[in-house]
LOGUDO-199517 format. One record per residue: residue number from 1; residue in three letters; x, y, z of N, C-alpha, C in turn. Coordinates in Angstrom, 1 decimal. Example, Ala and Ser with C-alpha at 12.3 -4.5 7.8 and 13.67 -1.06 7.14 Angstrom:
% LOGUDO-199517
PT | n | res | nX | nY | nZ | caX | caY | caZ | cX | cY | cZ
PT | 1 | ALA | 13.2 | -5.7 | 7.8 | 12.3 | -4.5 | 7.8 | 13.2 | -3.3 | 7.8
PT | 2 | SER | 12.8 | -2.2 | 7.1 | 13.7 | -1.1 | 7.1 | 12.9 | 0.0 | 7.9
***
This chain:
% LOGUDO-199517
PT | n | res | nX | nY | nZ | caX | caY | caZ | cX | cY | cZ
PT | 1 | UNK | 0.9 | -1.2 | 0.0 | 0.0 | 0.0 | 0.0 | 0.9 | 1.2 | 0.0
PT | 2 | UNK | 0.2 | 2.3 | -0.7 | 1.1 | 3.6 | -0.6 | 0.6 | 4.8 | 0.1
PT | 3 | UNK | 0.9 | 4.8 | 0.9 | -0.1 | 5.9 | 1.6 | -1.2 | 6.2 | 1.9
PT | 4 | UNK | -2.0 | 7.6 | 2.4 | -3.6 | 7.1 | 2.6 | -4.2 | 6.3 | 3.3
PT | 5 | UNK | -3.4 | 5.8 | 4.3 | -3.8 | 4.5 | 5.0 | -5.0 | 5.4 | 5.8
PT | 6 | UNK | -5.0 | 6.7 | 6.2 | -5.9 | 7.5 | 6.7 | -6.4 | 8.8 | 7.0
PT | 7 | UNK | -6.7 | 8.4 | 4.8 | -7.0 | 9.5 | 4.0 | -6.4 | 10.8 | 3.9
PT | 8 | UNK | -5.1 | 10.8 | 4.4 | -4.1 | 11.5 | 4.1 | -4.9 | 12.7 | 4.9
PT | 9 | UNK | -5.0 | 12.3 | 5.9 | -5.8 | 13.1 | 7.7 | -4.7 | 14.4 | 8.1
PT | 10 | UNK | -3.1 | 14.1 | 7.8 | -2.3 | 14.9 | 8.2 | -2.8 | 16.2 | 8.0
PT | 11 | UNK | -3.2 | 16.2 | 6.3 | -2.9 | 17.2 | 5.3 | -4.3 | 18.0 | 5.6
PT | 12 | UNK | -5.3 | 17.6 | 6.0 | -6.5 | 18.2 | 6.5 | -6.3 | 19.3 | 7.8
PT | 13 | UNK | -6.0 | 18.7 | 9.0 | -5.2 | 19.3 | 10.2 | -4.3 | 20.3 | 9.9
PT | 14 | UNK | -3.3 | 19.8 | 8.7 | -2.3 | 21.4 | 8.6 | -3.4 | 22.7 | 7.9
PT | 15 | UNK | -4.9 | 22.0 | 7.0 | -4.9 | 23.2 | 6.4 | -6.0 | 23.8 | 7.5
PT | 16 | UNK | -6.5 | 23.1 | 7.8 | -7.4 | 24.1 | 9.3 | -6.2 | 25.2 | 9.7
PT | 17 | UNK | -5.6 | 24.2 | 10.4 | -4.0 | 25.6 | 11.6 | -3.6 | 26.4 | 10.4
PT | 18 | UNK | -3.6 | 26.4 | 8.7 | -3.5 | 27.6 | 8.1 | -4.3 | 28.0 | 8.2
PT | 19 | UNK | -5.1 | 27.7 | 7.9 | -7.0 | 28.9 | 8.3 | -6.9 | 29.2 | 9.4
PT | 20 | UNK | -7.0 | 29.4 | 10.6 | -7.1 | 29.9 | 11.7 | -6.9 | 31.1 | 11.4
PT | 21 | UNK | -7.5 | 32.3 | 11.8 | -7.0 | 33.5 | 12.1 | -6.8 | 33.5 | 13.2
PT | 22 | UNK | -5.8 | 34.7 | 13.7 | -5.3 | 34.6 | 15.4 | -6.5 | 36.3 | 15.5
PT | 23 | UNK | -7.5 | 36.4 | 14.7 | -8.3 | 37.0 | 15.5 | -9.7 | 37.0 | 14.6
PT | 24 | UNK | -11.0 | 36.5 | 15.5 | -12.0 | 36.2 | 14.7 | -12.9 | 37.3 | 14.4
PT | 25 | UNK | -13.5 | 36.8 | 13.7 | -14.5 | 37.8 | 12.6 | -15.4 | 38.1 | 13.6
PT | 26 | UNK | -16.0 | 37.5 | 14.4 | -17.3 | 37.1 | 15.1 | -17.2 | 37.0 | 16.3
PT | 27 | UNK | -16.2 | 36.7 | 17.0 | -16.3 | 36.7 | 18.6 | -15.3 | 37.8 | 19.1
PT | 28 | UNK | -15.6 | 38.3 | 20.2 | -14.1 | 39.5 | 20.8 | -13.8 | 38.7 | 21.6
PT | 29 | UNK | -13.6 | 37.7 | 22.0 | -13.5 | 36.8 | 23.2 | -12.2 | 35.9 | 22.5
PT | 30 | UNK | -11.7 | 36.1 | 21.9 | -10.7 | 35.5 | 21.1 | -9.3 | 35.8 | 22.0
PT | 31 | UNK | -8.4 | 35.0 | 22.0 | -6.7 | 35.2 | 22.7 | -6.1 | 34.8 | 21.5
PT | 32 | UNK | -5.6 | 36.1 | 20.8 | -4.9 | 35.7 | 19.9 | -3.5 | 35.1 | 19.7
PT | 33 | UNK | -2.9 | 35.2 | 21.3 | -1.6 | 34.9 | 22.0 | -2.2 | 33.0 | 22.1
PT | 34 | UNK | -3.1 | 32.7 | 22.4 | -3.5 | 31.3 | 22.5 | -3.7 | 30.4 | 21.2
PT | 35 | UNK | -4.8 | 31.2 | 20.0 | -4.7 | 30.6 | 19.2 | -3.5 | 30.5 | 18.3
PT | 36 | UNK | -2.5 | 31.2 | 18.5 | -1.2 | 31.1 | 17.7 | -0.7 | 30.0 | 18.8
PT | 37 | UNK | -0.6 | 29.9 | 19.7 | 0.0 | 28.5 | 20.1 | -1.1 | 27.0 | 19.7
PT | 38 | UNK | -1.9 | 27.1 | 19.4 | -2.9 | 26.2 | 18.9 | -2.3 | 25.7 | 17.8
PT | 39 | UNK | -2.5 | 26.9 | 16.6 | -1.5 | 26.8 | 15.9 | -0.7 | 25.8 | 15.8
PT | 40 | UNK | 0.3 | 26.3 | 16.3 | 1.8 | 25.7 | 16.2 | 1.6 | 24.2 | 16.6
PT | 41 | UNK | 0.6 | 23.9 | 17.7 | 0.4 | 22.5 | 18.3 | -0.2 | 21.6 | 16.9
PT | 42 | UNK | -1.1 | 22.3 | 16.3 | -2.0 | 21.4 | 15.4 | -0.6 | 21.2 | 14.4
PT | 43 | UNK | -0.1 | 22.1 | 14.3 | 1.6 | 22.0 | 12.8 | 1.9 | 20.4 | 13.4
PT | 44 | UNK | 2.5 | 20.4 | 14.6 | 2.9 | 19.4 | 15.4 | 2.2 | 18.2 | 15.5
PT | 45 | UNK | 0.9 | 18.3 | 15.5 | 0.1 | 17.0 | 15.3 | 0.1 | 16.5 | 13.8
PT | 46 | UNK | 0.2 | 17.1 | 13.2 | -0.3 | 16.9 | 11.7 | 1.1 | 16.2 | 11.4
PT | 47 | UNK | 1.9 | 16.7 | 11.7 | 3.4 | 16.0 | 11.5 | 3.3 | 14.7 | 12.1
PT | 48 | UNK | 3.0 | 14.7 | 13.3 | 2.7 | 13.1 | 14.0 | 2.2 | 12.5 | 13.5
PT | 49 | UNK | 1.0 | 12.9 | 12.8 | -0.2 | 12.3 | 12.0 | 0.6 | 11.8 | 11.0
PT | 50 | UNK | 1.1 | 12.7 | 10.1 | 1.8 | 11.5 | 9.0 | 2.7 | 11.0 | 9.1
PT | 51 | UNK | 3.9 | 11.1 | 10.2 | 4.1 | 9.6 | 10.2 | 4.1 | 8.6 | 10.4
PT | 52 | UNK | 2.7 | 8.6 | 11.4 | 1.8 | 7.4 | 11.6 | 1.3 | 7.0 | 10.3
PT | 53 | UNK | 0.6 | 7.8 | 9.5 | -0.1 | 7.1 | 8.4 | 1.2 | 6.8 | 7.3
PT | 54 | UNK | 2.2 | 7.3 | 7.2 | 3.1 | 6.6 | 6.1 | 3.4 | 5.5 | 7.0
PT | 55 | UNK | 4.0 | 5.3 | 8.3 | 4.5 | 4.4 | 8.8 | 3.0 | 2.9 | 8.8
PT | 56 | UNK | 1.4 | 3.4 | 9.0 | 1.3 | 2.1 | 8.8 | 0.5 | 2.0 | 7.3
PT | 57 | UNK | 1.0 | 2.9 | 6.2 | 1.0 | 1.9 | 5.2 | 2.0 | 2.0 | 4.1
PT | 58 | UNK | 3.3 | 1.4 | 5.2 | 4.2 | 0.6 | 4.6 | 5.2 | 2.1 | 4.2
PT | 59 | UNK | 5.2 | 3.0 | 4.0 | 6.1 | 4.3 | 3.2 | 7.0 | 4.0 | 4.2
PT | 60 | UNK | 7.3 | 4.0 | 5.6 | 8.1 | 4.7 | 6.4 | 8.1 | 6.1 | 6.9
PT | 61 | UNK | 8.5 | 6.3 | 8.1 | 9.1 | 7.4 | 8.4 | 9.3 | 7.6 | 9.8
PT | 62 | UNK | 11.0 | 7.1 | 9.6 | 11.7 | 7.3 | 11.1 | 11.7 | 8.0 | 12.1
PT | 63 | UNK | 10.6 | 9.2 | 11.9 | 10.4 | 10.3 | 12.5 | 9.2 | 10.1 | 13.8
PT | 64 | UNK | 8.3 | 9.0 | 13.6 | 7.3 | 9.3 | 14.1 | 7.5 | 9.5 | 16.0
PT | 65 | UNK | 8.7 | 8.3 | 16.2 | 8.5 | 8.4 | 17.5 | 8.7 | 9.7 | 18.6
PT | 66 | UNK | 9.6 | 10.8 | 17.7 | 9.9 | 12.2 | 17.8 | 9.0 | 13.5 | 17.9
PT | 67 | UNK | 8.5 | 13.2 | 16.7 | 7.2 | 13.9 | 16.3 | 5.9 | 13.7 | 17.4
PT | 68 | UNK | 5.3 | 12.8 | 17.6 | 4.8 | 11.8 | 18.4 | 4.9 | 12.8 | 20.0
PT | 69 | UNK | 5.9 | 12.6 | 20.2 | 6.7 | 13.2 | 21.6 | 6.5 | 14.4 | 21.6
PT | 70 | UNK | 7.1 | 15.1 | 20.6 | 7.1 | 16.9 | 20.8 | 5.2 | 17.2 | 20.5
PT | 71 | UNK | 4.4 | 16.1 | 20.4 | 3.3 | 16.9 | 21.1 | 2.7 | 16.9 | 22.3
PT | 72 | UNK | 3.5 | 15.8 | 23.0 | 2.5 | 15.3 | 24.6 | 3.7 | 16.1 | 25.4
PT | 73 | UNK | 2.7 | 16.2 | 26.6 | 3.9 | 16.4 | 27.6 | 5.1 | 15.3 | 28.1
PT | 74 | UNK | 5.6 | 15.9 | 28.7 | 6.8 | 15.3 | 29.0 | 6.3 | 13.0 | 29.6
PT | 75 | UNK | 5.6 | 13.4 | 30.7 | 5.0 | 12.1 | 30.9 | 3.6 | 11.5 | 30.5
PT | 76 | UNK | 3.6 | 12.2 | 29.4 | 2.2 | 11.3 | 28.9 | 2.2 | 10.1 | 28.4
PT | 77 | UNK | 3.5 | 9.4 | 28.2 | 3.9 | 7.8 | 27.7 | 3.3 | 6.7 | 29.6
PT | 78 | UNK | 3.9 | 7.7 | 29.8 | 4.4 | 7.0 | 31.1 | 3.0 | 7.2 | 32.1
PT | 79 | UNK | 2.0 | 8.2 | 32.0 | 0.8 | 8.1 | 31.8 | -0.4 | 7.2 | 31.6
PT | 80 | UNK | -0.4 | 7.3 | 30.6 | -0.7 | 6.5 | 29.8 | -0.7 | 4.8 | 29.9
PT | 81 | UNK | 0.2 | 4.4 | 30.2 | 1.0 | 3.1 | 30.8 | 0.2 | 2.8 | 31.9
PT | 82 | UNK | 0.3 | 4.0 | 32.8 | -0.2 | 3.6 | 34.3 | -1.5 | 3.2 | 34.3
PT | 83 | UNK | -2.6 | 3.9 | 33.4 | -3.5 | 4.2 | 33.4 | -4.6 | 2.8 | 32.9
PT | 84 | UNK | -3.4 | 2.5 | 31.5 | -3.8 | 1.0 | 31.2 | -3.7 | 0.2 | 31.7
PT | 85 | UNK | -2.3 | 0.2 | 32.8 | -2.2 | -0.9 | 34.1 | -3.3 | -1.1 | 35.0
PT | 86 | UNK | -3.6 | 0.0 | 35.1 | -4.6 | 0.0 | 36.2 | -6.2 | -0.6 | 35.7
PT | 87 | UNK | -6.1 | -0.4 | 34.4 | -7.9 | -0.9 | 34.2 | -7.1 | -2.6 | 33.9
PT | 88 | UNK | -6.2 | -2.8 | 33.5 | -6.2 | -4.8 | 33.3 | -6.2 | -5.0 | 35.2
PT | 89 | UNK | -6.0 | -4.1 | 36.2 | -5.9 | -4.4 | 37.4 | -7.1 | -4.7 | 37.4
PT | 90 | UNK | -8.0 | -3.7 | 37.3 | -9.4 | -3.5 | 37.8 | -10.3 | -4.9 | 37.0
PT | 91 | UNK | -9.5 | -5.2 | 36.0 | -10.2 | -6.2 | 35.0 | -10.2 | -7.7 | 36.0
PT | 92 | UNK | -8.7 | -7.6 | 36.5 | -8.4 | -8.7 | 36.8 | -8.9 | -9.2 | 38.0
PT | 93 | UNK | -9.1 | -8.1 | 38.9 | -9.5 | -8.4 | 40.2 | -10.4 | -8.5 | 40.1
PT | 94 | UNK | -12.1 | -8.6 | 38.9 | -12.8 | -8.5 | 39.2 | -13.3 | -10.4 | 38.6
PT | 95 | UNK | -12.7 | -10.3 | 37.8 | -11.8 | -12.0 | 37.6 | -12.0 | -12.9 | 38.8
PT | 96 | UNK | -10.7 | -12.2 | 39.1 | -10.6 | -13.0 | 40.9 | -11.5 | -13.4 | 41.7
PT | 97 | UNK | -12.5 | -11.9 | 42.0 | -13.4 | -12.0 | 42.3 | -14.5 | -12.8 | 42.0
PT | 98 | UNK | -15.0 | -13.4 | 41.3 | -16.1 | -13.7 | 40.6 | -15.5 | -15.4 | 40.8
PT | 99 | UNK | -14.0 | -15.3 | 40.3 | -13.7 | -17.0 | 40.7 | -13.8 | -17.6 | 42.0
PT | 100 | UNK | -13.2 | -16.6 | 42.8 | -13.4 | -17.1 | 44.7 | -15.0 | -17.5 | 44.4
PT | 101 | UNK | -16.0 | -16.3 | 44.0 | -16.6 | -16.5 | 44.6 | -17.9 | -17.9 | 43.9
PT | 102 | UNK | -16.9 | -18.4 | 42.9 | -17.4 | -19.2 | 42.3 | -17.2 | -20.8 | 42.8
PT | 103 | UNK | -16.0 | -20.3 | 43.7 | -15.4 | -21.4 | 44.5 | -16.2 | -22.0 | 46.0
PT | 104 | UNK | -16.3 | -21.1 | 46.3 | -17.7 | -21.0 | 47.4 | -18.9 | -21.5 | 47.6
PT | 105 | UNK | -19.2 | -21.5 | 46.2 | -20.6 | -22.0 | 45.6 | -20.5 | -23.2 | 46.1
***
């Protein structure tokens, strides 16, 4: 496969963050200091984005795990991890649970 694995999603994301104005037509409630960092985050996603989608169909690009990174904070891997650990915990014990109490019977 060549690309597209997900409809080339990157290229959508960058053109939104070019449309953005950093000041709107229609609302005064706008931080133009914020949406320019919006901005720059969606640049960052959209980068991550494709090298997810070259990387799963088949293109490559060595970049992703970098890219990837420079959008989360620092521990959101390690987050993330904990967070998963904890629901196979909650899975398991409830496992447990249900076997004792099946033992009982």
């Amino acid at each position: 496969m060549s690309g597209g694995s997900y409809d080339y999603l990157y290229s959508k994301i960058e053109c939104m963050a070019d449309e953005i104005p950093l000041h709107s037509p229609c609302d005064d409630y706008v931080q133009p200091s914020l949406r320019a960092a919006f901005k720059k985050h969606l640049y960052l996603v959209a980068a991550a984005c494709r090298s997810i989608e070259w990387n799963d169909s088949c293109d490559g690009d060595y970049r992703e795990i970098e890219r990837i990174e420079a959008c989360l904070p620092k521990d959101a891997e390690i987050q993330a991890a904990i967070e998963c650990a904890m629901e196979v915990r909650d899975e398991l014990s409830a496992i447990i649970d249900k076997a004792i109490k099946g033992e009982k019977k």
